[in-house]
C-alpha positions as CSV (number, residue, x, y, z in Angstrom):
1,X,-13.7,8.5,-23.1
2,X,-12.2,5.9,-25.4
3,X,-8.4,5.5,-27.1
4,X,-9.8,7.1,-30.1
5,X,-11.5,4.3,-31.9
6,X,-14.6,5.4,-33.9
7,X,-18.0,4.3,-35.5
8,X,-19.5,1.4,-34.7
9,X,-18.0,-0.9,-36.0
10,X,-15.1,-0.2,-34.3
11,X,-16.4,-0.1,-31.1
12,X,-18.1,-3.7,-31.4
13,X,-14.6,-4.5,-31.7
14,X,-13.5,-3.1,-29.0
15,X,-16.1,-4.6,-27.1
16,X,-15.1,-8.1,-28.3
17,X,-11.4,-7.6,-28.0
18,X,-11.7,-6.3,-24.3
19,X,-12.4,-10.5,-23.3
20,X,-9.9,-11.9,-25.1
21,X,-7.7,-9.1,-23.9
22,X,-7.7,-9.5,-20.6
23,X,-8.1,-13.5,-20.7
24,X,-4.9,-13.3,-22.6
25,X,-3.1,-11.5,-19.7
26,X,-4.1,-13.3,-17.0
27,X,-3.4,-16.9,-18.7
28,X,-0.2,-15.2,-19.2
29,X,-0.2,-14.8,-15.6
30,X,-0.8,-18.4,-14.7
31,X,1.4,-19.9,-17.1
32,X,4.3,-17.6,-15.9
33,X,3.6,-19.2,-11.8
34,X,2.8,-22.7,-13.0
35,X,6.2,-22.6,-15.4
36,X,8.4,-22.0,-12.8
37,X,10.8,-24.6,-10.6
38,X,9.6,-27.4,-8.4
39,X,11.0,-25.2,-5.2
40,X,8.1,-22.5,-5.8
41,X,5.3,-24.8,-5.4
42,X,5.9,-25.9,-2.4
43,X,4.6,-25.0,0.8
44,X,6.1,-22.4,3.4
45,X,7.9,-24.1,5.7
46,X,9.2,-22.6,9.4
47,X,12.8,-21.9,7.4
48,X,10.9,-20.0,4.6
49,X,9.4,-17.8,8.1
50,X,12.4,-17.2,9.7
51,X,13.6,-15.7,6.8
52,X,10.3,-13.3,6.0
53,X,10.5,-12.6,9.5
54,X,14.6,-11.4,9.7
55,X,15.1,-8.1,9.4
56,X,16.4,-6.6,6.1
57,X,20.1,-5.5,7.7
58,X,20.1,-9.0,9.1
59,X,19.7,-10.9,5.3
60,X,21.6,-8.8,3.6
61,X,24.4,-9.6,5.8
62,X,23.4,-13.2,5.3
63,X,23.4,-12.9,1.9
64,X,26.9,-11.2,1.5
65,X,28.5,-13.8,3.9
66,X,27.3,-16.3,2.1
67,X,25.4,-17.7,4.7
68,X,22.2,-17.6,2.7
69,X,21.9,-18.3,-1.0
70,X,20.2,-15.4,-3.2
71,X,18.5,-17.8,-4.8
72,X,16.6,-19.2,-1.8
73,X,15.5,-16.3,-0.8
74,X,13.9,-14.8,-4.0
75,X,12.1,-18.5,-3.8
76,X,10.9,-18.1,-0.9
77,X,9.5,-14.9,-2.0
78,X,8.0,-16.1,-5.2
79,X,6.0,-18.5,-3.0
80,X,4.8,-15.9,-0.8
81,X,3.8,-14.0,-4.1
82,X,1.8,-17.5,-5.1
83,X,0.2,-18.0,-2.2
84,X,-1.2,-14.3,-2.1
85,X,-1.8,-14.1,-5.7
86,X,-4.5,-17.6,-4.8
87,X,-6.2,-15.9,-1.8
88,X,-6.3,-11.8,-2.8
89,X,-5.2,-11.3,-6.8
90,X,-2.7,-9.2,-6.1
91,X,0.1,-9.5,-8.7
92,X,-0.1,-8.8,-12.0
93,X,3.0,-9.0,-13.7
94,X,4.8,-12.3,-12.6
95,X,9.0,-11.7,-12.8
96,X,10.5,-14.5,-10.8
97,X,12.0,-16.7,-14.1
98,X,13.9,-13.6,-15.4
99,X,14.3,-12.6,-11.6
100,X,16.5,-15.7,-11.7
101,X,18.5,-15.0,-14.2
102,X,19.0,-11.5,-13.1
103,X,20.9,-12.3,-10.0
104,X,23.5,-14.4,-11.9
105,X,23.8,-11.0,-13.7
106,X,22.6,-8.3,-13.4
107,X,21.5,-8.2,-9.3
108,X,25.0,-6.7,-7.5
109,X,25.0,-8.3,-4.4
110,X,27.6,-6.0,-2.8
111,X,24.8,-3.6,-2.3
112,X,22.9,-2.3,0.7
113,X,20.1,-4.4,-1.1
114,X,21.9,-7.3,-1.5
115,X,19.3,-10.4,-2.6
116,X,16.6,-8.5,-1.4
117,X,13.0,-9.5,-3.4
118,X,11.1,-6.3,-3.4
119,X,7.9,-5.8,-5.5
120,X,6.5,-2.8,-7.5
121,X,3.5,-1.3,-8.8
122,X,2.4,-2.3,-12.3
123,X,3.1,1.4,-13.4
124,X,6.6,1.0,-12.8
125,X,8.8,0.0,-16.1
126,X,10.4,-3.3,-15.9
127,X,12.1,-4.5,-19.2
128,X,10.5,-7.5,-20.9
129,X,7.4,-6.8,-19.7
130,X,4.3,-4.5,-20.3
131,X,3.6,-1.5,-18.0
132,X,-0.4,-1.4,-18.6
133,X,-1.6,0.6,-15.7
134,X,-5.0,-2.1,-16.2
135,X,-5.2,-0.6,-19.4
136,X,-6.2,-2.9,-22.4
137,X,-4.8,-0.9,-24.7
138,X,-1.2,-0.8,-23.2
139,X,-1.0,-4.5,-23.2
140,X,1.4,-6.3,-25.6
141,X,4.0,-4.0,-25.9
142,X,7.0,-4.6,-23.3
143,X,9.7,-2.6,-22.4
144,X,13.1,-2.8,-24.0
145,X,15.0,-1.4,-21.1
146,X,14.4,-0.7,-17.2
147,X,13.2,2.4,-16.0
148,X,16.1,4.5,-14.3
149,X,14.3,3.5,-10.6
150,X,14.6,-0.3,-11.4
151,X,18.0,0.3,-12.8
152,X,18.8,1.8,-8.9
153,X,17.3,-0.7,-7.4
154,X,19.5,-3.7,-8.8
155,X,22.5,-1.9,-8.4
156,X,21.8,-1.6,-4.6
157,X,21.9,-5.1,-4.6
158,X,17.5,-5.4,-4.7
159,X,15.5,-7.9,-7.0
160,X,12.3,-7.0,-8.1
161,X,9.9,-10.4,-8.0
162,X,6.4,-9.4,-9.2
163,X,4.2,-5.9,-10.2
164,X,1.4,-5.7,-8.5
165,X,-2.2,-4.8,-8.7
166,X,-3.7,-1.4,-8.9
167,X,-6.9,0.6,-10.3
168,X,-7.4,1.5,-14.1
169,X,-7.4,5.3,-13.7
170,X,-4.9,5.1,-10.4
171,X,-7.5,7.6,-8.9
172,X,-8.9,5.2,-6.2
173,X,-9.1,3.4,-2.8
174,X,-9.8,0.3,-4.8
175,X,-7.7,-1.8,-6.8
176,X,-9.8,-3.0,-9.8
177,X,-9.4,-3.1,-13.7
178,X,-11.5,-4.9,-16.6
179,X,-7.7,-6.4,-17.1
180,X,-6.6,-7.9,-14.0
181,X,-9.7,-8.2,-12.2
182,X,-10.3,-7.3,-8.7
183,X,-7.4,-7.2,-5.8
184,X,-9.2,-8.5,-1.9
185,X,-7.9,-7.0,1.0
186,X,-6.4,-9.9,2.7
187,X,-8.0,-9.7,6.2
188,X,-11.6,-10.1,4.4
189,X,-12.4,-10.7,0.6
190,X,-15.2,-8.7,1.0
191,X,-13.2,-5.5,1.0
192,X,-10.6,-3.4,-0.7
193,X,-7.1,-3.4,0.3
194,X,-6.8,0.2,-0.7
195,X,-5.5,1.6,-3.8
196,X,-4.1,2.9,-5.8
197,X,-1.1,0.8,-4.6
198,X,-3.4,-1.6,-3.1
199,X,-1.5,-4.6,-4.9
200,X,1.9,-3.8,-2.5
201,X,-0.1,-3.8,0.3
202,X,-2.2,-7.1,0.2
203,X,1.3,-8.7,-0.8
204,X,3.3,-7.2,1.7
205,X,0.5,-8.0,4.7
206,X,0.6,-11.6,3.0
207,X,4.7,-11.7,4.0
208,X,6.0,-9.7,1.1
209,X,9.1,-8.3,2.1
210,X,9.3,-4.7,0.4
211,X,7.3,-2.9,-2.2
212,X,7.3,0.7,-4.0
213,X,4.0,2.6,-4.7
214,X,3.1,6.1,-5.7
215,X,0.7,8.6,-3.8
216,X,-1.1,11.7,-5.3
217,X,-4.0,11.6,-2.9
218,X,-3.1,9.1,0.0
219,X,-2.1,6.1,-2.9
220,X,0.5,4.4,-0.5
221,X,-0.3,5.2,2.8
222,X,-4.5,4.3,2.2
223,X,-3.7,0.9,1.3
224,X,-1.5,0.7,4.1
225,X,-3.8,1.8,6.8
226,X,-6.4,-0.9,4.9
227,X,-4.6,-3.6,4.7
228,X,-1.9,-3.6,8.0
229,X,1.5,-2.5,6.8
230,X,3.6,0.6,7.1
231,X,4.1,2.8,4.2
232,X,6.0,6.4,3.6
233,X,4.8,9.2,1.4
234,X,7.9,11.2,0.4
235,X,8.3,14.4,-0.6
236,X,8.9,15.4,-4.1
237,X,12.2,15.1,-5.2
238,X,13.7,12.8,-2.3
239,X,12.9,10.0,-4.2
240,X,12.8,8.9,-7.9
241,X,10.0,8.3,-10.4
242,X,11.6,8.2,-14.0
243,X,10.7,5.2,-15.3
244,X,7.0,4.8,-14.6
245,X,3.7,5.1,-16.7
246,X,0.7,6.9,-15.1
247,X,-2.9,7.4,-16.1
248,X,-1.8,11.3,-16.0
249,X,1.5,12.3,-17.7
250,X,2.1,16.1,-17.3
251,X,-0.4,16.9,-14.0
252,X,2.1,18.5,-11.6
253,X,-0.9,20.4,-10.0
254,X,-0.7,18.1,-7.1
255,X,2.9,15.8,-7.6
256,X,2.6,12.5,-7.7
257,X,5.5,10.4,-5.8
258,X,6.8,7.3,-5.7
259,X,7.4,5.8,-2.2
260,X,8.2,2.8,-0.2
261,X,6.0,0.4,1.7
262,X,7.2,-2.8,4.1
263,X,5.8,-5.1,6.4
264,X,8.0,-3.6,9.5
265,X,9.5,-0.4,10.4
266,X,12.4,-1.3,10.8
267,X,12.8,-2.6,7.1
268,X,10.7,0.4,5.6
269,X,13.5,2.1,7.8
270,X,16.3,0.5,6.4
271,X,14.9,0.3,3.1
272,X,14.6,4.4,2.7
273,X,18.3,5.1,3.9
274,X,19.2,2.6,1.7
275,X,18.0,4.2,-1.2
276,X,18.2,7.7,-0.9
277,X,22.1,6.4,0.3
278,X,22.4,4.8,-3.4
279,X,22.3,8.4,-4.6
280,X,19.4,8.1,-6.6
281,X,20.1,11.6,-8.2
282,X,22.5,9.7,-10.2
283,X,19.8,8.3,-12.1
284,X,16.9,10.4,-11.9
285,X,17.3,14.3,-12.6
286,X,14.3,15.4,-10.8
287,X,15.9,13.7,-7.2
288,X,17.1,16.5,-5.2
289,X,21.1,15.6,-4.2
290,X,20.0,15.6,-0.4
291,X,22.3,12.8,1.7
292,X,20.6,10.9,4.2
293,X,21.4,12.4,7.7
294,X,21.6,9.7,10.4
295,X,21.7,12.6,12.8
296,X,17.8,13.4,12.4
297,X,16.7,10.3,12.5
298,X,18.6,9.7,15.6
299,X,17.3,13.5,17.5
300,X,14.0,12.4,16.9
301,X,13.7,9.2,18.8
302,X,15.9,11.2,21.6
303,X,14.0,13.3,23.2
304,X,10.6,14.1,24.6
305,X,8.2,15.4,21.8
306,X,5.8,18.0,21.0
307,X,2.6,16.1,19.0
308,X,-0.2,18.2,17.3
309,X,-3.0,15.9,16.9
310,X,-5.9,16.6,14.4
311,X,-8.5,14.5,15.2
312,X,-11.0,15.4,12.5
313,X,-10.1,17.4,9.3
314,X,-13.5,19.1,9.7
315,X,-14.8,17.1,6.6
316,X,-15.6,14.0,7.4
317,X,-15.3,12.4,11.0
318,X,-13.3,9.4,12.2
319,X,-15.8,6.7,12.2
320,X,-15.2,5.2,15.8
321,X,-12.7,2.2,15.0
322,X,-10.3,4.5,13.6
323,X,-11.3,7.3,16.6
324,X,-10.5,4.3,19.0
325,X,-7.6,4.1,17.3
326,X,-6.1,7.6,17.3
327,X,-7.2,7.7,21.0
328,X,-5.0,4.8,21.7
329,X,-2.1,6.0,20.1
330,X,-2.6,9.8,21.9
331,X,-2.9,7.9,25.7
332,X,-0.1,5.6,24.9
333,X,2.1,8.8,23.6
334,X,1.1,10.8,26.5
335,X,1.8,8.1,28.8
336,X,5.3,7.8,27.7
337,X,5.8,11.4,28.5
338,X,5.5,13.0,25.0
339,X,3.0,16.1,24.9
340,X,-0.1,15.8,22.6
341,X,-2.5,19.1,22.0
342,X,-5.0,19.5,19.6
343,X,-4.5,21.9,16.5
344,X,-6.2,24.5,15.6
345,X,-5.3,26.4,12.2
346,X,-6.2,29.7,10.5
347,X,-9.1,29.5,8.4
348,X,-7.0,30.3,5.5
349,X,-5.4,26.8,5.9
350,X,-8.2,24.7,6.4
351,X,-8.2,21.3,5.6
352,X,-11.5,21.8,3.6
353,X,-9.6,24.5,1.3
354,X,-7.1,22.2,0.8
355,X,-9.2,19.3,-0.7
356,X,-11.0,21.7,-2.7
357,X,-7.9,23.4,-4.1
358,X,-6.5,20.1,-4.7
359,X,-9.3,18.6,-6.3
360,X,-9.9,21.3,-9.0
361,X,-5.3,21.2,-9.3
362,X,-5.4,17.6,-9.8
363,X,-7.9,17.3,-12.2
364,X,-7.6,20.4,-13.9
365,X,-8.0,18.5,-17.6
366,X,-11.2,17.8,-17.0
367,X,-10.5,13.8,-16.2
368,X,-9.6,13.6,-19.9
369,X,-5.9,12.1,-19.6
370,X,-7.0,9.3,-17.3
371,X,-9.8,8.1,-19.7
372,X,-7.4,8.6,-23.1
373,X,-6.1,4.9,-22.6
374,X,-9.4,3.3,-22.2
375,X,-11.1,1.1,-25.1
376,X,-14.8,1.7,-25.9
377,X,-16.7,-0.4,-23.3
378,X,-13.6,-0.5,-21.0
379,X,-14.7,-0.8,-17.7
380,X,-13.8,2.3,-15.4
381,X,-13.5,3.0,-11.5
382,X,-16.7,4.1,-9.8
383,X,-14.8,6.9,-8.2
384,X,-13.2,7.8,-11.5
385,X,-17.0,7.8,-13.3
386,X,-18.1,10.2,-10.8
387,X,-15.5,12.8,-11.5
388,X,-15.8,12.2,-15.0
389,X,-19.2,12.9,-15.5
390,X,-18.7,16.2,-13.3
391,X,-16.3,17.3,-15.4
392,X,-17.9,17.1,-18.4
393,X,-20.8,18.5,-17.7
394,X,-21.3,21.7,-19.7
395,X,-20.8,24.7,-17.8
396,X,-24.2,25.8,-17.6
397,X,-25.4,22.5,-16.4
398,X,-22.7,22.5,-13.6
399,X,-23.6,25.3,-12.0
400,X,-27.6,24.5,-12.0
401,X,-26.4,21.2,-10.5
402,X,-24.6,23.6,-7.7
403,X,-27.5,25.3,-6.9
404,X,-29.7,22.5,-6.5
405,X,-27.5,20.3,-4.3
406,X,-26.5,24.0,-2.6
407,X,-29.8,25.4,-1.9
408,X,-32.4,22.5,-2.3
409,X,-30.1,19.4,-0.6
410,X,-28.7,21.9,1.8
411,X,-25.3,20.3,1.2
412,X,-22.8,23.4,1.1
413,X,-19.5,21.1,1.2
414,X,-20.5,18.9,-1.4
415,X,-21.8,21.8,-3.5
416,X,-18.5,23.9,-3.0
417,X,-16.9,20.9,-4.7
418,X,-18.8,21.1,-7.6
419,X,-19.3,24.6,-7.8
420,X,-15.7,24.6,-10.1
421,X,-14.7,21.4,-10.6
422,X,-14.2,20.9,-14.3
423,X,-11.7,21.7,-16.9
424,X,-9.1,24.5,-16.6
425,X,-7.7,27.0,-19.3
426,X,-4.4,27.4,-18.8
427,X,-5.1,31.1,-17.0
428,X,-7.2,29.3,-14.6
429,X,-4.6,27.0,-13.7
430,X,-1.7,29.6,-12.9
431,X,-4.6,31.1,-10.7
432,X,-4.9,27.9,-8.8
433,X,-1.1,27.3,-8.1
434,X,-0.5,30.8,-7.3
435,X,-3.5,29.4,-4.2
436,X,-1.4,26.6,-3.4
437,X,1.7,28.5,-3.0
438,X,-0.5,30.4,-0.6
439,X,-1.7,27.6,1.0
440,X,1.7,26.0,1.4
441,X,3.2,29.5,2.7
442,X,0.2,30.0,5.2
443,X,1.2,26.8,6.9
444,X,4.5,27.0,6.7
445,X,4.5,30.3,8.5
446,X,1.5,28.8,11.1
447,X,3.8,25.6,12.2
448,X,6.7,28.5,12.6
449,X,4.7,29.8,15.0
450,X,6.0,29.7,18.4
451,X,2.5,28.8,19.8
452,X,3.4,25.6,17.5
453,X,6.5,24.3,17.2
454,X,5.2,20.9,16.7
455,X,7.8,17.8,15.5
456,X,4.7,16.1,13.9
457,X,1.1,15.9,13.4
458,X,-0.7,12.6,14.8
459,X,-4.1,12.2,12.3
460,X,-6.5,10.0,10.6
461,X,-5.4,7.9,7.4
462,X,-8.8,7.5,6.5
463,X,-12.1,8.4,8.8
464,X,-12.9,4.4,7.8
465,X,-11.5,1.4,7.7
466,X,-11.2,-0.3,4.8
467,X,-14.6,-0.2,2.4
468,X,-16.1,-2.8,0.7
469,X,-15.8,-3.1,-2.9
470,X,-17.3,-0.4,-5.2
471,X,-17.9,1.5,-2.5
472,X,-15.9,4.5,-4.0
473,X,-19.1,5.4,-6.3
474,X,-19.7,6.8,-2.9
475,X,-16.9,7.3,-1.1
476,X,-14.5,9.0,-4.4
477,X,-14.2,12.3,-2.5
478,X,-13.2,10.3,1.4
479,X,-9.5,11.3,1.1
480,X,-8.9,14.9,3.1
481,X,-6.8,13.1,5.4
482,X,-4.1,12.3,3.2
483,X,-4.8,14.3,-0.1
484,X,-4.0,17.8,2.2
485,X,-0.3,16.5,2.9
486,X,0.5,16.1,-0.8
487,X,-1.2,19.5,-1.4
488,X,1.9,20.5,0.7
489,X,3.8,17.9,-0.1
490,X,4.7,16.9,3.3
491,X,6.5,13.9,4.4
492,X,4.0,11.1,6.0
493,X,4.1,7.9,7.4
494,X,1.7,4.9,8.9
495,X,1.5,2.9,11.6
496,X,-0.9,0.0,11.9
497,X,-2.4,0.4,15.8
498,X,-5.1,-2.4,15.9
499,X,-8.4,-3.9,14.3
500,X,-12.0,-3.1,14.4
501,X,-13.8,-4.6,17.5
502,X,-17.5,-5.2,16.8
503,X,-18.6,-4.5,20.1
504,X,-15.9,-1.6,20.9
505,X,-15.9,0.4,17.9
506,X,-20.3,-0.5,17.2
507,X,-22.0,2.7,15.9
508,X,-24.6,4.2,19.4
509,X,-27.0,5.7,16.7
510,X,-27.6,5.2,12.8
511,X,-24.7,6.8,10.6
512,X,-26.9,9.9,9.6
513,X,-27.8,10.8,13.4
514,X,-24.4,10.9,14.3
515,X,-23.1,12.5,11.5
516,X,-26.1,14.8,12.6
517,X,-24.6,15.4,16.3
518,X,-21.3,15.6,14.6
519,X,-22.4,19.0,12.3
520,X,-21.6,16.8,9.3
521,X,-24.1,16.0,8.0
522,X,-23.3,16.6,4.0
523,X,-22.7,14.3,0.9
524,X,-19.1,13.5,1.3
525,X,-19.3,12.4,5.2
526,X,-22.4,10.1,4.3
527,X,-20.8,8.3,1.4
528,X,-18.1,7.2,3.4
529,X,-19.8,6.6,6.6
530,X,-22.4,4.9,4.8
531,X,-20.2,1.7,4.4
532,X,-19.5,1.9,8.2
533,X,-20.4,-1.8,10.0
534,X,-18.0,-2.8,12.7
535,X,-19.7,-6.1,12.6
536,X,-18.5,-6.6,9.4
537,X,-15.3,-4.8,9.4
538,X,-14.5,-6.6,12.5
539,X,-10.5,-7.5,12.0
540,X,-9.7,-5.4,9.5
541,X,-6.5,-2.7,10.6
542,X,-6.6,0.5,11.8
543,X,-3.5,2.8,11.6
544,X,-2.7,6.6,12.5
545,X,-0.9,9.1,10.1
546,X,2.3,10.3,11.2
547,X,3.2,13.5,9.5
548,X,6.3,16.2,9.4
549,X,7.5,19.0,7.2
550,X,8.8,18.7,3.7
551,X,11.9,16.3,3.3
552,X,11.5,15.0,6.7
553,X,11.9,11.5,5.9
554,X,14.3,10.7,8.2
555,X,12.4,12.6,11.4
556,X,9.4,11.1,10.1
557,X,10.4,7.6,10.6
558,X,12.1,8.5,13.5
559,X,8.7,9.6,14.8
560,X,7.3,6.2,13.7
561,X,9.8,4.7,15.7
562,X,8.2,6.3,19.1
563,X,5.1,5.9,18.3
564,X,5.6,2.1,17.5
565,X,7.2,2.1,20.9
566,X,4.7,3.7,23.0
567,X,1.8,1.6,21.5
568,X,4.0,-1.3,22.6
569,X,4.7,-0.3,25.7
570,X,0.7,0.7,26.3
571,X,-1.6,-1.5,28.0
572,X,-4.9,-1.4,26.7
573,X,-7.0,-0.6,29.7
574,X,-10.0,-2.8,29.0
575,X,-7.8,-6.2,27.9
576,X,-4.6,-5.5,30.0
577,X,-2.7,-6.2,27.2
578,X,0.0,-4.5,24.7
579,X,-1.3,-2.2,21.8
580,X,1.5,-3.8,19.8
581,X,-0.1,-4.4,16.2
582,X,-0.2,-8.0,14.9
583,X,0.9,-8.5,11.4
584,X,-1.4,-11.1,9.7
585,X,-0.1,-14.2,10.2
586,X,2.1,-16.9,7.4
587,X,0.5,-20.1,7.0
């Protein structure tokens, strides 16, 4: 559990160190946005709007015309990043001097990028500058050179502005390290914007422009849904990740990816083609050399669609903001003439088998990789403790915890969980992926099916909205909805639909009655439901999950397209007015 320091001594100096540490960092952090120009500090005017509000296409057109200086634009960015940084604590890393001097050099604003700010992840390499991952112990030693992924991204023209905020252990719907401190969801402090790319999002919902996360569990597309932005999971090998550190070099059990994330459609839209059009197999070998095809993208906004809708993964229930939510979105798609049904898989492909295969893939070390970096007395995620102290329970011990929570709590999904969660020889693993190739074949060959034939699933992000900080001591295992698409590594994408109502989207009976009536009534569904309040959640974003096959990106966001435009189109029956989302608003 610690970087390898030992005796006591030691780790009283680790303990003392971990302070000074992190107060190092983040004075770093202010000095870097109080050193820079006099334009920065200014406040965000109506010009500064009209550009966060123009579409991508439209600036970098701009740009390349000379219409619009560079310059002006990464400024108005860097006060957007401020501003944000003040209200949520979302960036971590703070580019925007060397940013400056990178577009007289470096940036080439002939590209499909051209002058466009976009912001990444803290774990992804930027040269001069440390890639910590909120560890401590990675602190004070930048990069001599950019990761292949930011090299792309300045030759298409891009300029990356700020990293951004994430968990220490990258294994949670919270953004929070002993570093950095704790990133607010930007609709209400209260609660997390998501994680572990919850950083991007409370930027990009604060009017950041663009932003690149990575997902091995719903990492991009969580903090999406929480925070009110659209985000993309891609499948493995459409787009590149050399470049980046992680919290778990080497775990391919369950891939994680690197993905965008935007404050629009149409720019996450543009942002993707752009990218994948850049040829990023040029710089990254693991990118599969697959061309963008306009033609997809195109035939799926074309033509009336076939829509399997999971309401529940059979886990744990939507709460009912987010059941309100998916309702919406299935009346407003039905309305504009598109078939929705209900799916119903094999047992065999379960989404309950597919969080329990996935759980036992991912952390198949025993949650030893993700604690390796962390310093005696470094603080950890509550999520992340959880898993840890499961894992390293002794064998014996593991299963005796089983049976009780089995056969004396009466909890058979939480227990089937534990039952063999823990650390894999290497015979144990090839056992597991041997499952997953099952799994994936079993619903390859079930969407073949003609009974099928679906162009996407509509689901859940999350069965909550977002939940209040720490809450993951409770909620670590809330993630079925998303963590079952990268078990299969399916493309999927979100769409903000609306925000908790207090009265609309109240709770008619206490959590553990209705979880009751529900037939869920286990450890997992209560931990998240727990944190359910719509008096207090009242405002924060719900989305929908929008998912396809494997390296479906461009159908995908075609299918975000039509969804996005028959939510628009929708009146809500009880207000008369459109279900278009509204992005929070720049002041």
């Amino acid at each position: 559990m610690s970087s390898g320091e030992k005796g006591p001594t030691a780790n009283l100096g680790a303990l003392l160190s971990l302070p000074r540490i992190s107060a190092d960092k983040q004075q770093e952090r202010t000095l870097r946005f109080a050193a820079l120009p006099r334009q920065y500090h200014l406040q965000i005017t109506d010009t500064d709007k009209a550009v966060i509000d123009k579409p991508i296409e439209e600036l970098v057109h701009d740009i390349q015309d000379s219409t619009v200086s560079p310059h002006d634009v990464l400024r108005v960015y860097g006060k957007v990043a401020k501003r944000a940084q003040e209200r949520t604590n979302c960036v971590t890393e703070v580019l925007l001097h060397d940013a400056e001097s990178w577009l007289d050099s470096e940036i080439n604003l002939k590209g499909p990028l051209a002058g466009i700010p976009v912001s990444l992840k803290d774990s992804i390499n930027v040269k001069g500058f440390d890639t910590s991952v909120g560890y401590a112990s990675l602190t004070g030693k930048p990069l001599l050179e950019d990761g292949p992924l930011v090299r792309l991204l300045k030759d298409a023209g891009a300029v990356p502005y700020v990293k951004t905020a994430l968990p220490i252990t990258l294994l949670s719907f919270e953004s929070a390290n002993g570093l950095w401190g704790t990133c607010r969801n930007p609709h209400h402090p209260a609660y997390s914007p998501g994680g572990s790319t919850g950083g991007e999002a409370a930027l990009l919902a604060q009017g950041g422009r663009i932003g690149i996360g990575s997902d091995v569990a719903g990492s991009v597309r969580v903090p999406a849904a929480w925070s009110g932005i659209y985000s993309l999971r891609c499948s493995t090998g459409r787009w590149p990740k050399a470049g980046v550190n992680t919290s778990m070099p080497g775990q391919e059990g369950v891939p994680s990816v690197f993905s965008p994330m935007a404050r629009t459609l149409d720019d996450l839209t543009y942002f993707t083609r752009a990218m994948i059009g850049m040829e990023p197999w040029k710089y990254d070998h693991s990118v599969h050399p697959i061309a963008w095809r306009n033609d997809l993208e195109a035939e799926a906004q074309n033509k009336p669609l076939r829509v399997g809708l999971m309401s529940s993964d059979g886990v744990i229930p939507p709460t009912p903001a987010i059941e309100r939510a998916l309702s919406t979105t299935v009346a407003a798609l039905t309305e504009a003439g598109h078939t929705v049904s209900e799916i119903t898989t094999p047992s065999s492909t379960d989404p309950f088998t597919g969080l329990n295969l996935a759980a036992q893939l991912l952390n198949s070390d025993g949650c030893h990789h993700f604690n390796v970096p962390r310093k005696s007395f470094e603080p950890s995620d509550p999520g992340a403790i959880q898993l840890s102290r499961l894992a390293h329970l002794p064998r014996p011990f593991r299963y005796l915890y089983y049976l009780y929570v089995r056969y004396i709590r009466r909890d058979k999904v939480t227990a089937t969980l534990i039952r063999n969660f823990g650390p894999k020889s290497a015979a144990q693993l090839w056992t597991l992926t041997a499952s997953r190739e099952a799994f994936r074949a079993a619903w390859h060959k079930w969407w073949d099916a003609e009974s099928q034939q679906f162009d996407f699933i509509l689901c859940p992000v999350n069965a909550t909205p977002a939940l209040p900080h720490t809450a993951m001591h409770d909620a670590v295992s809330s993630c079925g909805y998303t963590f079952l698409w990268n078990l299969l590594d399916y493309s999927a994408g979100v769409i903000p639909v609306g925000h908790v109502d207090a009265v609309r989207d109240a709770l008619v009976a206490p959590y553990k009655t209705t979880l009751k009536r529900l037939g869920a009534d286990h450890g997992l569904a209560r931990g998240a439901w727990k944190h359910y309040d719509s008096a207090k959640m009242a405002g924060l974003p719900t989305a929908v999950q929008v998912v396809g096959r494997r390296w479906q990106e461009e159908q995908v966001l075609g299918y975000m397209a039509v969804v996005e435009k028959a939510l628009e189109e929708y009146l809500d029956p009880q207000t008369g007015r459109s279900c278009r989302y509204t992005l929070l608003e720049i002041d």
